[in-house]
C-alpha positions in Angstrom: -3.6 -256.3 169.3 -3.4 -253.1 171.7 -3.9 -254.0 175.4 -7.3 -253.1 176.9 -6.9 -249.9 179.2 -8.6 -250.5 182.5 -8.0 -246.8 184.2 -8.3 -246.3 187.8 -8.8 -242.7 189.3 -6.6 -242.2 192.2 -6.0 -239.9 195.2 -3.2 -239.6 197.0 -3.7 -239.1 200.8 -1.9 -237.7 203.6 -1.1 -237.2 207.0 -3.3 -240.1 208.5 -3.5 -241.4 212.2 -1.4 -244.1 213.0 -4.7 -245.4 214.4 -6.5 -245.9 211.1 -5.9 -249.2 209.2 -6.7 -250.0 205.5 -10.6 -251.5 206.1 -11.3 -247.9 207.9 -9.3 -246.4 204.2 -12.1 -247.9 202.4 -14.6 -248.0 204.4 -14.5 -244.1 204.1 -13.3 -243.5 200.6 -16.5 -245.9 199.9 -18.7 -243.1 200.7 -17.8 -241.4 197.6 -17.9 -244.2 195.1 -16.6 -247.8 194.5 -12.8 -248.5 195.9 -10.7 -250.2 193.8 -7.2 -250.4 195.1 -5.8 -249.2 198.6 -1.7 -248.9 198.9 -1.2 -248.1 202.2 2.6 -248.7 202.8 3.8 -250.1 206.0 7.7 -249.5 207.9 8.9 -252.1 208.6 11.0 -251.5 211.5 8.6 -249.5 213.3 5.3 -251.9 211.8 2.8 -249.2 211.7 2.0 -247.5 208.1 3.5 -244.6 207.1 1.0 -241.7 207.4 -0.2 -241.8 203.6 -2.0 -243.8 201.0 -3.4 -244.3 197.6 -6.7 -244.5 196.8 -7.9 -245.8 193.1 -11.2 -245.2 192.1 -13.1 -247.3 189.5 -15.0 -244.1 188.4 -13.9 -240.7 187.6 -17.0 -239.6 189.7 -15.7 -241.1 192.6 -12.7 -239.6 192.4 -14.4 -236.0 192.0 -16.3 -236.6 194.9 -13.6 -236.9 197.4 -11.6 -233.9 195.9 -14.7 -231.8 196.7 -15.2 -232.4 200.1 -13.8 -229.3 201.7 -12.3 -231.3 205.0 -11.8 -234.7 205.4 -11.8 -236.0 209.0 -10.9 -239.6 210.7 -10.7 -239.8 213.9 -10.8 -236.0 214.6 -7.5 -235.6 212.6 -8.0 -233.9 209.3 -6.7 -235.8 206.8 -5.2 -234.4 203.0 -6.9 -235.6 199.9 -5.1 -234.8 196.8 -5.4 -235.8 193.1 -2.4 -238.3 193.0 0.2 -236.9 190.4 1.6 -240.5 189.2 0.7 -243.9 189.1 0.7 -246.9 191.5 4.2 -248.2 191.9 3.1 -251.7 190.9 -0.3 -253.4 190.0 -0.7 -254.5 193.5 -3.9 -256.4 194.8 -5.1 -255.3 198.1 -3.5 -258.7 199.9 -0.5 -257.4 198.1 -0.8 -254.4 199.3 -1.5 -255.4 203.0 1.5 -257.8 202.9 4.2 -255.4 201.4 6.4 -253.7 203.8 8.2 -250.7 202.1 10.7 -248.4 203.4 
């Protein structure tokens, strides 16, 4: 029996304030459609994230939507928004995610 695909549209994003945490991460990808996963990897000597994240949309519209915003902005920094070239490195939930310190 062939396994059930269950795709999820991801961006790749870049060059985020050390301010911003994953519930901000969501909170704004939200705007442009439902948030399914959020990797936002964390160093673990220094404890703060590491400037870039992935964003998985449940929709392919959602995942339009944030590449055609011209600028994205948190916290007046301008943020990079990119269609992610390869897949998650794990099927991570977002506790997961939270909890996992990569280097």
């Amino acid at each position: 029996m062939a396994a059930t695909s269950k795709k999820v549209f991801e961006v790749f994003v870049s060059k985020i304030p050390w301010t911003i945490a994953m519930k901000e991460m969501r909170e704004y990808f939200g705007q442009f459609g439902q948030v399914k996963k959020c990797l936002l990897p964390f160093d673990k000597e220094t404890g703060f994230h590491r400037g870039f994240c992935w964003i998985g949309f449940t929709t392919e519209d959602g995942l339009n939507n944030a590449l055609q915003k011209d600028l994205h902005t948190l916290e007046g920094a301008k943020i990079q928004v990119q269609k992610n070239r390869r897949a998650f490195a794990g099927a991570r939930t977002n506790k997961e995610s939270e909890e996992s310190i990569l280097v």
